[in-house]
C-alpha positions as CSV (number, residue, x, y, z in Angstrom):
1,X,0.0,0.0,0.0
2,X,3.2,2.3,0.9
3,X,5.9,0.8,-2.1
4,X,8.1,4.3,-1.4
5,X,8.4,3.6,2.5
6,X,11.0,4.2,4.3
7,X,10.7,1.4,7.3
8,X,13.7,1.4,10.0
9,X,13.7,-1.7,12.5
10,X,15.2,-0.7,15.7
11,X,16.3,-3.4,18.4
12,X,18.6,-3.0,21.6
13,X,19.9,-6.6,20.9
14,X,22.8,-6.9,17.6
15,X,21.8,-11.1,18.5
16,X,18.0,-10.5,17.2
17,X,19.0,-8.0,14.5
18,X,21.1,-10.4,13.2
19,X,17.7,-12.9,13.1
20,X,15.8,-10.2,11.4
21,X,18.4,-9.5,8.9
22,X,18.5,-13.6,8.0
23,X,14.9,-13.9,7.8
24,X,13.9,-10.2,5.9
25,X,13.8,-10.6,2.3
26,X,14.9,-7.0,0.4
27,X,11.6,-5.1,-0.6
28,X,10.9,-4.9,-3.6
29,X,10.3,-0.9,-3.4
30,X,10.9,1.5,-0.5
31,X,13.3,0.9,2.0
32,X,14.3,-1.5,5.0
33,X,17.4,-0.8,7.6
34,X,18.3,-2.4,10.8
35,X,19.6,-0.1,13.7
36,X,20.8,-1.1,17.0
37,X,19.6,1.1,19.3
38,X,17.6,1.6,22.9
39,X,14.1,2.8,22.6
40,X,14.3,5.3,25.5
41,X,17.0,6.8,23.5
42,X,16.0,7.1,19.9
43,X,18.8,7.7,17.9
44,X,16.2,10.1,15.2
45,X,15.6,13.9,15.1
46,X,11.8,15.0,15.9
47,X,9.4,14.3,13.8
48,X,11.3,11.9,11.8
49,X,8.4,9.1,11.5
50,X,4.8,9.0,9.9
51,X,4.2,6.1,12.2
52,X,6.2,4.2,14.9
53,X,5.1,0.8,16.1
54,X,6.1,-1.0,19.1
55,X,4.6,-5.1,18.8
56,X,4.8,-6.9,22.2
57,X,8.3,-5.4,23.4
58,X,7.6,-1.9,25.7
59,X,7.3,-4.3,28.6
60,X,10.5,-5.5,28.1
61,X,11.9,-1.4,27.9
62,X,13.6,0.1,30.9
63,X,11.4,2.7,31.0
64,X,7.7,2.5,29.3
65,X,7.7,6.6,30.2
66,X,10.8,7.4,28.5
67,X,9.7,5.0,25.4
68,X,6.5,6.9,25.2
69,X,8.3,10.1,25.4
70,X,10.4,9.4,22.6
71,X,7.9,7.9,20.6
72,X,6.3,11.4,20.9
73,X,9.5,13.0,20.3
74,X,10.2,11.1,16.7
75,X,6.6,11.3,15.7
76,X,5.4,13.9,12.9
77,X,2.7,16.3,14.2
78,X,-0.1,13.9,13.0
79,X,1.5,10.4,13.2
80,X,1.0,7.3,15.2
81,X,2.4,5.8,17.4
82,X,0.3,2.3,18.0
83,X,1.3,-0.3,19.7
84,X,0.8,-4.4,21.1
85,X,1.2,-4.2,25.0
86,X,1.4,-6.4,28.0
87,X,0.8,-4.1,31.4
88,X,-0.1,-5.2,34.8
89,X,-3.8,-4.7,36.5
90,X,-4.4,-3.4,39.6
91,X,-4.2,-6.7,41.3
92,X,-0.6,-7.1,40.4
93,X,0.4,-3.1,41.8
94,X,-1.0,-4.5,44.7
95,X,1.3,-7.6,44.8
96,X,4.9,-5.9,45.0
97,X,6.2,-6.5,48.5
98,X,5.1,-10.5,47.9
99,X,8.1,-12.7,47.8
100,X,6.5,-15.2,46.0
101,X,5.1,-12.8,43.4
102,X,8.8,-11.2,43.0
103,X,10.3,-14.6,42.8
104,X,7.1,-15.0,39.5
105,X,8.8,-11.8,38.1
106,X,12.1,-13.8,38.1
107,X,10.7,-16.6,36.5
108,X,9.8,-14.7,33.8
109,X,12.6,-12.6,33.3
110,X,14.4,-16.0,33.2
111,X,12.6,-17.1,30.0
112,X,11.3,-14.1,28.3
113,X,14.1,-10.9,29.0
114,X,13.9,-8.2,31.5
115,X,10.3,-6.9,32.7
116,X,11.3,-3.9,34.4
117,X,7.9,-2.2,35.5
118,X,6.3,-5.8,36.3
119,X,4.4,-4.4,39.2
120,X,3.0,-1.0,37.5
121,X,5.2,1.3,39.3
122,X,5.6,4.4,36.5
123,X,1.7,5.0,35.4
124,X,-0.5,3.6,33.1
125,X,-1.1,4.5,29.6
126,X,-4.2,6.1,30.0
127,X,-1.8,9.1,32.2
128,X,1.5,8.9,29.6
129,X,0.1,8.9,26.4
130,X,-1.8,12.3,26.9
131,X,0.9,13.7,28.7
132,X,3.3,13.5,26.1
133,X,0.9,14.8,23.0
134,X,-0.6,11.7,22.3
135,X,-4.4,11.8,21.8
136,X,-5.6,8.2,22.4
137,X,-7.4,6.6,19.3
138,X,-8.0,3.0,20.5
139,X,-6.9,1.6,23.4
140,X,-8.5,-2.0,23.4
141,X,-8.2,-4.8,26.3
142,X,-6.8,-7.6,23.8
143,X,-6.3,-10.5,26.3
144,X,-9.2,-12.6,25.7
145,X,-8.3,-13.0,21.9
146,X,-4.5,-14.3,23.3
147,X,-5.6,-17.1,25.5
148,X,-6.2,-19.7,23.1
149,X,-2.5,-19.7,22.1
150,X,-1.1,-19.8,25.5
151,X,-3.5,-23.0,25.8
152,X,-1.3,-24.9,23.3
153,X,1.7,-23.6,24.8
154,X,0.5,-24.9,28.0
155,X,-0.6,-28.6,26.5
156,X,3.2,-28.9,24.9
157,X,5.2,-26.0,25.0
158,X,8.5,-27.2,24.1
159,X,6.7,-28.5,20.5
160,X,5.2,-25.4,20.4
161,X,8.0,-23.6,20.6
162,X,10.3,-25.3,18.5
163,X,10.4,-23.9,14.5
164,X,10.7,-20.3,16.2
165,X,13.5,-21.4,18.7
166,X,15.1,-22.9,15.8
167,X,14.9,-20.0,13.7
168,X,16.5,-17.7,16.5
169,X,19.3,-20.0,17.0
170,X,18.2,-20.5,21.0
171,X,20.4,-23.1,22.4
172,X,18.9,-26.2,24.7
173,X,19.4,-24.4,28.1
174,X,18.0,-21.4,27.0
175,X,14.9,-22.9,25.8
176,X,14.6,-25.0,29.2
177,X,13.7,-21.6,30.4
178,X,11.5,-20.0,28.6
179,X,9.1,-22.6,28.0
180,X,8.0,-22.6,32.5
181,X,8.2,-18.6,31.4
182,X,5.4,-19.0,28.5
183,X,3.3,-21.1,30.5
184,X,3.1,-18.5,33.2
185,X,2.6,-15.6,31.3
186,X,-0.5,-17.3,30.4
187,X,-1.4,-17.9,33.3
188,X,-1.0,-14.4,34.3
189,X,-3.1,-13.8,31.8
190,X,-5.9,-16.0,32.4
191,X,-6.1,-15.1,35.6
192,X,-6.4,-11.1,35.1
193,X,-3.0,-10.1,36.7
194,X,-2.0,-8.8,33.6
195,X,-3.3,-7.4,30.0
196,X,-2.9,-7.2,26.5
197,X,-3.8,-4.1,25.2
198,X,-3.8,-2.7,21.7
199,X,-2.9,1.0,21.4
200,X,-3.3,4.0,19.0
201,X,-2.8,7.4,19.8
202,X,-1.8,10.5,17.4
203,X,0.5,13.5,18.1
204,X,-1.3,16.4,18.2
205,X,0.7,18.6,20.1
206,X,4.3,19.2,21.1
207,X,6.2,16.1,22.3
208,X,7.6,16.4,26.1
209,X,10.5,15.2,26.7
210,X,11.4,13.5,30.4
């Protein structure tokens, strides 16, 4: 729909732009390059992007505040930024002193990379998009539609698992971790201490930076 785009892929790992770069074939019009870079700290002059998306990773950022911020920041007056999210309900805030919850945060960090704000400590969405110049579009609870794949992870997770492992070149230990991490994300899930949420929210104003 867009042949003359211009699409820049930006990862805070070399390991998975390696991946990326293996598995991307050239397009056939526009552009496509592959920067290593943190997304609290884009590496972009203002208003360099029509749209920026962020699929199922701002969990995994140090700061979802400072990503939103710069999100805002590299965003044209009019673009989007829209994003796939996993953040924690109100149950979970309520959990961070718990041992046993903080030695769940582990777990998951074991399998699936860093979680930084597990327990909700910076604030929600609904507060950072606004306060950074980002009119909310959509901003849809998600988690229902997810379940049903965590289900099969659940019933045979390393099987699941497998082709993708494969493909990212994930070693036998590595994988012994992540699959326990999987299965209790989904539970998490299913269970209403955490959310997916889809996200859409246009600059309209001046981007603030933190």
């Amino acid at each position: 729909r867009c042949p003359s785009s211009a699409l820049v892929g930006l990862n805070v790992d070399p390991r998975q732009l390696e991946v990326a770069a293996r598995l991307t074939p050239p397009p056939a019009q526009g552009s496509l390059s592959l920067v290593a870079a943190d997304a609290t700290n884009i590496p972009f002059r203002d208003g360099t992007f029509d749209r920026v998306l962020a699929i199922e990773c701002a969990f995994h950022f140090p700061s979802r505040a400072r990503f939103v911020a710069e999100a805002a920041r590299v965003a044209s007056p009019g673009g989007l930024l829209v994003m796939s999210d996993i953040v924690p309900a109100d149950s979970l805030r309520a959990k961070r002193d718990d041992s046993y919850w903080q030695g769940l945060r582990l777990t998951l960090e074991a399998g699936l990379g860093p979680w930084p704000d597990f327990f909700g400590d910076e604030p929600p969405l609904e507060a950072l998009l606004p306060e950074h110049g980002l009119a909310i579009e959509v901003l849809r609870d998600a988690t229902a539609r997810t379940l049903p794949s965590f289900a099969s992870f659940t019933r045979a997770p390393s099987a699941e698992l497998q082709p993708l492992l494969r493909a990212l070149s994930v070693d036998d230990a590595e994988a012994s971790r992540i699959d326990p991490a999987v299965g209790l994300l989904g539970r998490l899930l299913r269970e209403g201490f955490l959310r997916v949420v889809y996200v859409a929210a246009r600059r309209t104003a001046r981007a603030r930076s933190v």
